[in-house]
C-alpha positions in Angstrom: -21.4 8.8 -15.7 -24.0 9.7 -13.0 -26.9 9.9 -15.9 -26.0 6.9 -17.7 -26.1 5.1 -14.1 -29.1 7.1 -13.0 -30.4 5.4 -16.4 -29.9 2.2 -15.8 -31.1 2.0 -12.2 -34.1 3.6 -12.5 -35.6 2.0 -16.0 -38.9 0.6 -15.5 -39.6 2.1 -12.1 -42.2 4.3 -10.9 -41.2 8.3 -10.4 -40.9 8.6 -6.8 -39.2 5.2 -6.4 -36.6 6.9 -9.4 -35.9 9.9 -7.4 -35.1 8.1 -4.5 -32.9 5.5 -6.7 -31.3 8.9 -8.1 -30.7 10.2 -4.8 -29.0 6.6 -3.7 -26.8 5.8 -6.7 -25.7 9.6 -6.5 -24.8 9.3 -2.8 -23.6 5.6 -2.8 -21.6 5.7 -5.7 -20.7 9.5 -7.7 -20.1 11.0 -3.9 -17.4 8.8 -2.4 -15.6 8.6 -5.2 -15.5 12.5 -6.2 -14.5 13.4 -2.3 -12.1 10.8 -2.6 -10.8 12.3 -5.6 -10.9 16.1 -4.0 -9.5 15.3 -0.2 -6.6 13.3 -1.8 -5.7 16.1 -5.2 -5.4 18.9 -2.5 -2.9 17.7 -0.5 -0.8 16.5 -3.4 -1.5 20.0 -5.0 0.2 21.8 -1.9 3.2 19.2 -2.3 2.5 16.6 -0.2 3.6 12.8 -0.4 0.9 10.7 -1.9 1.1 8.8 1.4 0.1 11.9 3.2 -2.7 12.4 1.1 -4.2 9.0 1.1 -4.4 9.4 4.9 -6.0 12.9 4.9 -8.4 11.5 2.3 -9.2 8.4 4.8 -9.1 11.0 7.8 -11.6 12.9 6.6 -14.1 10.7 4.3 -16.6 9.9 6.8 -17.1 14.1 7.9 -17.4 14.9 4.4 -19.8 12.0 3.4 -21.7 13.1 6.0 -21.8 17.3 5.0 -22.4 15.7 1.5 -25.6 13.7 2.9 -26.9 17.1 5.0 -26.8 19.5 2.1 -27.8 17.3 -1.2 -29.7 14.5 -0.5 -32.5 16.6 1.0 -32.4 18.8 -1.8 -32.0 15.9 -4.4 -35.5 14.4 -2.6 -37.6 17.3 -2.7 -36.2 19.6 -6.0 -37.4 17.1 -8.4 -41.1 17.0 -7.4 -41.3 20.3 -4.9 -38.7 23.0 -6.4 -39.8 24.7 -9.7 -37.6 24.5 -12.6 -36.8 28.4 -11.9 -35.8 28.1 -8.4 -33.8 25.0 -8.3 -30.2 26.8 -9.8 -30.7 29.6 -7.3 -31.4 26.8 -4.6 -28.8 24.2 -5.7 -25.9 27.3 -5.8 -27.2 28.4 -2.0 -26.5 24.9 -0.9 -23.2 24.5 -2.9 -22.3 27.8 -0.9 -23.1 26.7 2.0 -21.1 22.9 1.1 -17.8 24.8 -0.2 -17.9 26.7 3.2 -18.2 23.2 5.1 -15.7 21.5 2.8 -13.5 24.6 3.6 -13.4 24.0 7.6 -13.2 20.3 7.2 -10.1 20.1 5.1 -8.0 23.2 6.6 -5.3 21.6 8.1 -3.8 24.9 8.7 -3.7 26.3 12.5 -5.3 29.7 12.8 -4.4 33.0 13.9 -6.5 32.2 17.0 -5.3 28.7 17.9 -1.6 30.1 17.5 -2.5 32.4 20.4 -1.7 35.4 18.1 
């Protein structure tokens, strides 16, 4: 999907307008529609109505659009021309950490032992 698209988009143009292209269609069109896909699945995966997971999806959209746009469109913008091929895993799988951590806060609808007051 994303490579075909990145394909298309980018034929003909010169490299740094493709990464920027790659870095758009990427962020405009693979990223809303994966978080989509995630923030409704894991409320339907802990048994909740589909209702209840449309609404935590549209709830919480925006926040994660915007983690997704502070940990990999930098990194999409610079690894292609600034990253060696040997670094960029290792680099890619620290910002995926530090995502999964963000993602982590942003969808735990679950009260803490803290905000329970135990």
């Amino acid at each position: 999907g994303n490579a075909l698209t990145t394909r298309c988009v980018c034929r003909g143009s010169s490299p740094r307008l493709q990464v920027l292209l790659k870095v758009a269609v990427s962020y405009a069109c693979w990223a809303p529609v994966c978080n989509s896909a995630y923030l409704t699945a894991m409320p339907l995966l802990r048994g909740e109505s589909l209702a209840a997971a449309v609404d935590a999806a549209r709830r919480s959209l925006g926040r994660l659009m915007l983690l997704e746009a502070a940990c990999f469109a930098p990194y999409n913008l610079f690894a292609f021309r600034l990253l060696p091929l040997p670094l960029r895993a290792p680099v890619q799988s620290l910002i995926a950490l530090f995502f999964s951590v963000g993602l982590a806060l942003l969808t735990d609808d679950e009260p803490t032992l803290y905000e329970e007051g135990i």
